[in-house]
N, C-alpha and C positions, 0 to 999 in steps of 0.2 A: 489319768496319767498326768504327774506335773509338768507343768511346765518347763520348757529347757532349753537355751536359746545355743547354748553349744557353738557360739561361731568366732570366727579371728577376722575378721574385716571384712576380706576377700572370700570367705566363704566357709561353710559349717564342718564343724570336727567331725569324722565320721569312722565309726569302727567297721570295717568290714567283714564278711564271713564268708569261706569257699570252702564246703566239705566234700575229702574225697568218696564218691560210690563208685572208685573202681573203672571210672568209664576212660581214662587215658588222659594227654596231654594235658597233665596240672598246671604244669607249669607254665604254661601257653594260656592257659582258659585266665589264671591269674594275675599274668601280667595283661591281658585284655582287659578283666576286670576295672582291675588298679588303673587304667589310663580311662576306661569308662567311667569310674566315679572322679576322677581330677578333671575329667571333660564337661562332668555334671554342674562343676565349681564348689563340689566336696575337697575338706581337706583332711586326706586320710592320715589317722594315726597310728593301727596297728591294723593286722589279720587274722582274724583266728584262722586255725587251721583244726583243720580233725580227721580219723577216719569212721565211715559206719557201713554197715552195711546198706540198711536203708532207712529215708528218713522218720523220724518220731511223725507218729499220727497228728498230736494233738501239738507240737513246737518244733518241729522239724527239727532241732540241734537236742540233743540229749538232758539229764538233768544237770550235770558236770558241767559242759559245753556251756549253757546257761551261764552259769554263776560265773564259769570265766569270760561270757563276753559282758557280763554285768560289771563287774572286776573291772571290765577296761573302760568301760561307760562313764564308773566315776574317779577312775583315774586320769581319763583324758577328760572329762567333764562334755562329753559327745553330745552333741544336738541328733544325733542320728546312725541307726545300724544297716547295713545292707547286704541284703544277701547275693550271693550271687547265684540264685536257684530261684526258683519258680513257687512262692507261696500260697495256700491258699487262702481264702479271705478267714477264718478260722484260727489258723495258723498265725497269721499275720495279726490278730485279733491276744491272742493269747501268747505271742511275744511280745507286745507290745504293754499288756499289764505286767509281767514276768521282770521283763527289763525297765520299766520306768522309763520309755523311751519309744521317740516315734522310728518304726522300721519299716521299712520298704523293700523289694525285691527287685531282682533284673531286669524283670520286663517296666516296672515302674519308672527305676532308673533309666532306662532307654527312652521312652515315654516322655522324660522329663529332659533329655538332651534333648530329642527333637524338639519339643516345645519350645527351648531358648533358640534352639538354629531355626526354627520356620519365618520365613519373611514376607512370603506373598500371600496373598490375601485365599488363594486357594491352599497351599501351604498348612497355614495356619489353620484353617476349621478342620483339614484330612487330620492336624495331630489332636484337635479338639474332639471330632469324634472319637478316633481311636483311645483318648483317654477317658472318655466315659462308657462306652463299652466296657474296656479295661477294668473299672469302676464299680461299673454296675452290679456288679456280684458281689461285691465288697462297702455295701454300703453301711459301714458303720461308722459313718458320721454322718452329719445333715448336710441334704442339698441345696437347703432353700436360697443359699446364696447365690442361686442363679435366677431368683428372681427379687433382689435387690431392689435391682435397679426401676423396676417397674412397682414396686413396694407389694409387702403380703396381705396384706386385710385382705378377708375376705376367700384366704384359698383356700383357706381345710373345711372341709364340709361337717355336720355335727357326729361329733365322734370318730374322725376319719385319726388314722395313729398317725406320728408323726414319717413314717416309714415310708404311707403307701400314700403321702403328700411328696417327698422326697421324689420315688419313682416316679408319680406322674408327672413332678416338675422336670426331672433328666428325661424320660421318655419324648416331652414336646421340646425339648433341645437336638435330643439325636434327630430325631424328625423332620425340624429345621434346617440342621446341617447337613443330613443325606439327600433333602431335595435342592440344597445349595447347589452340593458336589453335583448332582444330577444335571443340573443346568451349566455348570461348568465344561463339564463331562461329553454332553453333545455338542457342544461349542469346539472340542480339541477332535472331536468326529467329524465335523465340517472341513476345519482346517488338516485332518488327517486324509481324509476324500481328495480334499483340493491337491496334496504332496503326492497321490497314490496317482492321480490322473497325468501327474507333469512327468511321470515314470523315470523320478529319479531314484536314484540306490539311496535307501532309508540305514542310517548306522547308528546303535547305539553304542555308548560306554559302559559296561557293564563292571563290578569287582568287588572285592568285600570293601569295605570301609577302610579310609588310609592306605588304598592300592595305589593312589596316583591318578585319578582317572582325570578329575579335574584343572590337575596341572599338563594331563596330556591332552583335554577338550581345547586349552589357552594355548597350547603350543602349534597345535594342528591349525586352528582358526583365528588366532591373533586376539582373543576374546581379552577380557580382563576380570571372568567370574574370581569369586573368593576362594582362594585356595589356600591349606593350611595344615598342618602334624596336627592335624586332631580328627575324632571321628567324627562321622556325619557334619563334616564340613558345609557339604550340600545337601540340602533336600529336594531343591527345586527343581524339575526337569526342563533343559534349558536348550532349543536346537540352531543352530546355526548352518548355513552352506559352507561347505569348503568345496575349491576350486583345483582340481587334478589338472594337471597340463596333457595330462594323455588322455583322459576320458570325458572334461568336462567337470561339471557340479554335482554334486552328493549332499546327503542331509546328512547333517550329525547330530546326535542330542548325548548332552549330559544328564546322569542320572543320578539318585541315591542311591548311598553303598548299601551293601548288606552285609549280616554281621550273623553267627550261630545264634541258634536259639531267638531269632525274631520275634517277637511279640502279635499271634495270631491277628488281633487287633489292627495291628500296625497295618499289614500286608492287606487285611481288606478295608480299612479308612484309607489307602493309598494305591489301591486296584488301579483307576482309573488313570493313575499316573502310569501306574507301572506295566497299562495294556501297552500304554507306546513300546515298551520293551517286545512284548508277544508277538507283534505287531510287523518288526524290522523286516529287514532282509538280512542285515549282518549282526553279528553283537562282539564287539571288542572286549572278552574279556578279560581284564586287568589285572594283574596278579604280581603282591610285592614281589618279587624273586629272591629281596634280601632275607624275607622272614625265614624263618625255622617251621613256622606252622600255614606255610603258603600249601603245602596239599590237603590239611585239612580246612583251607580256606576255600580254596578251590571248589571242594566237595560242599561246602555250607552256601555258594554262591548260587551252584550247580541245584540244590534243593531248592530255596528258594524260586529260581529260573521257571522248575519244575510246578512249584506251587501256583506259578501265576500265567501257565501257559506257555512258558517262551523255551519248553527243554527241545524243541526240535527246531528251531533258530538255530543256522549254520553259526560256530563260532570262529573266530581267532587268539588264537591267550596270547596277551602281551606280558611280554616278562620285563617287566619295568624296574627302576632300580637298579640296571647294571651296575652303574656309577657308583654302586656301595660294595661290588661281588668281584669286580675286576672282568667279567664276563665282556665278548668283542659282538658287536652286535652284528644281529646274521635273520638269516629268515630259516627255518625249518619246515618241511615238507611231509608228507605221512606217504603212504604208499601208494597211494595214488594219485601223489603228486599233486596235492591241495597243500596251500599254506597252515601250516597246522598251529605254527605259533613264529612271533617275530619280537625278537629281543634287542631293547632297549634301553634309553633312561629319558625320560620325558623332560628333566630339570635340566639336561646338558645340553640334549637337541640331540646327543649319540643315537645313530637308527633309525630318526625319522623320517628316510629319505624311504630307507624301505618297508615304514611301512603305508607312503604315503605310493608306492610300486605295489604293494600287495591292495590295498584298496582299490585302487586303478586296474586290477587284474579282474576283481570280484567285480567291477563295476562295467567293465568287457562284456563279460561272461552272463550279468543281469541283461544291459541292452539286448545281447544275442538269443538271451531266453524266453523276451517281452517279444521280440521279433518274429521269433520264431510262434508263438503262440498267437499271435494276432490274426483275427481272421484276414481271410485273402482281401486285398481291395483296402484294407486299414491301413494308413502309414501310423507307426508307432513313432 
C-alpha cells in the first residue's frame, strides 16, 4: 500500500462509509458516526452511502461501491476510510489493497478516541489492552515494535516466521497488562469493602456518551471534572460524597459513556471499572431528552448494563437537557409510587433540587433496609 499522508494540519482527510442493511435509524447511526470520526481528530470529507442486502464476503461494499469510494480517496486525496461496520481482519486486509489506502472500522475508531481521552495511569493500559486484543486477529502487520525499546537481537528463534514472533511478542504485553489491571483491581475491592462497611448509599451516573452525565457529577458535587460536546469525554471512573441535608452522605461516581455497538474488547479491558456500576445500589441513568434517538439510546445503555452485570441495579432516568426541549422539571412516579424518572437540565441547575429530594428518598429507604436486616444486637 503506498504511502499517503492525507492530512490538513489539525488532522487526516477521511472518507467515510455507512451502508444501509435495513436495520433502522440511518439517520441517527450517521450523524453518530460523523461526530465519532471529528471526535477521533479525522477530518471528514464525504460519505458514501449504499444500499445491500448483506455485506460482500471478501470487501464488505460491493464492486461499484469500491471504485466510488476509491473515486473519493483521490479526489479528496484521503489519508484514510472508515467504516462504520464491524470488519473482519480479511476484509479489512483486501480493502485496503483495493483502495490504496489505510482503512479502519467502528470498533477501531472507538478504540482510537479512547486512547487520546485515557489519562490515568489505569486508564491508559484498560485501552492498551483492549486494543491488542482488538488486534490480535488482525495481525497483518508487524508487532515487533513493542519491543523496541528493549532492542530485538536475539528474539526469533531459527526459523521461527515473522508472525509467530509478532504473537508471542503481543501475547507477553496482554500478560503484563492484565496482571497490571489485576493489581489495580483488588486495590478498588479494598477501598470498595471499606465504602460497603460505612453503609452508605453507593450511586452511579450511568448514559450513552454526550448524555450529560458529567456536567451533572460537577453540578451535584461541586467537582471540576472535564466536561465537553464530545463523546467519551470521560473514561475515568471518578467518586465523590455528596451531602443531602435530609439523609446525610452518599457516594457518587462518575463513569464512562456507552455507545451501540461497543467494542467486545472494550467492555472486558474495562470490566474492572465497570463492576463499580454492578455493584451500586442506585444507577442514574442519563438520557439526552433533546435527541431524537434517546430511546434507542436508552436501549443500547440498557444492554451494555446487561452485559456487565448491572441490569437489575434499581434505576432512575434523568431526562437532562430540558433547557433545549422547553420541558418544566418535575419528578415522575410509576405505579407503585417509585421515582421512575426526574427531569432536568444539569447546565442551568433547572431540577436539581429534586433530584437531590429523590436521592434523599432512596437513601431513607436504603438506611431502613440495612436496618432492618442487621442481626439483632448490631447497630447499623
Amino acid at each position: 500500500m503506498a504511502e499517503r499522508s492525507g492530512s490538513d494540519g489539525g488532522g487526516i482527510r477521511a472518507i467515510l462509509v455507512q451502508l444501509d442493511f435495513g436495520e433502522g435509524d440511518y439517520a441517527e447511526r450517521l450523524a453518530e458516526f460523523e461526530l465519532l470520526s471529528q471526535s477521533a481528530g479525522t477530518l471528514p470529507r464525504t460519505v458514501i452511502r449504499g444500499r445491500r442486502q448483506a455485506p460482500e464476503p471478501s470487501t464488505f461494499a460491493g464492486k461499484g461501491k469500491l471504485e466510488e469510494i476509491a473515486a473519493a480517496v483521490r479526489l479528496h486525496e484521503a489519508g484514510v476510510v472508515i467504516f462504520n461496520h464491524e470488519l473482519s481482519a480479511g476484509q479489512q486486509r483486501n480493502l485496503e489493497n483495493a483502495l490504496d489506502c489505510r482503512v479502519i472500522d467502528r470498533s477501531s475508531l472507538i478504540l482510537d478516541i479512547f486512547a487520546q481521552r485515557a489519562k490515568s495511569h489505569e486508564g491508559k493500559l484498560q485501552v492498551e489492552l483492549a486494543q491488542l486484543q482488538h488486534l490480535a486477529t488482525r495481525l497483518v502487520r508487524g508487532w515487533t515494535h513493542l519491543e523496541r525499546q528493549k532492542g530485538g537481537i536475539g528474539l526469533r528463534g531459527p526459523g521461527e516466521k515473522q508472525l509467530e514472533t509478532d504473537r508471542r511478542l503481543l501475547g507477553k504485553r496482554v500478560a503484563i497488562l492484565k496482571e497490571a489491571l489485576k493489581q489495580l483491581e483488588r486495590q478498588r475491592a479494598v477501598r470498595r469493602r471499606a465504602r460497603t462497611r460505612s453503609d452508605l448509599l453507593s450511586v452511579s451516573l450511568v448514559g450513552y456518551t454526550n448524555a450529560g452525565k458529567t456536567t451533572l457529577f460537577n453540578a451535584l458535587t461541586k467537582a471540576d471534572r472535564y466536561a465537553a460536546d464530545q463523546l467519551f469525554a470521560t473514561l475515568d471512573t471518578t467518586s465523590r460524597r455528596l451531602f443531602l441535608a435530609e439523609t446525610g452522605q452518599i457516594v457518587i461516581s462518575d463513569t464512562v459513556g456507552f455507545i451501540r455497538d461497543l467494542p467486545h474488547a472494550l467492555v472486558a479491558a474495562f470490566h474492572a471499572t465497570l463492576e463499580e456500576t454492578a455493584e451500586s445500589d442506585l444507577l442514574l441513568h442519563v438520557v439526552d431528552s433533546a435527541s431524537s434517538d434517546r430511546d434507542q439510546q436508552i436501549a443500547a445503555v440498557n444492554l451494555v448494563l446487561a452485559e456487565i452485570g448491572a441490569a437489575d441495579v434499581p434505576q432512575i432516568l434523568v431526562w437532562n437537557k430540558i433547557d433545549a426541549t422547553a420541558a418544566s422539571p418535575a419528578v415522575e412516579r410509576d405505579e407503585y409510587d417509585k421515582i421512575a424518572r426526574v427531569r432536568l437540565s444539569a447546565r442551568s441547575g433547572a431540577g436539581l433540587d429534586l433530584l437531590r429530594a429523590a436521592l434523599s428518598e432512596v437513601a431513607r429507604e436504603h438506611s431502613s433496609r440495612n436496618q432492618m436486616l442487621a442481626p439483632v444486637g448490631v447497630v447499623v
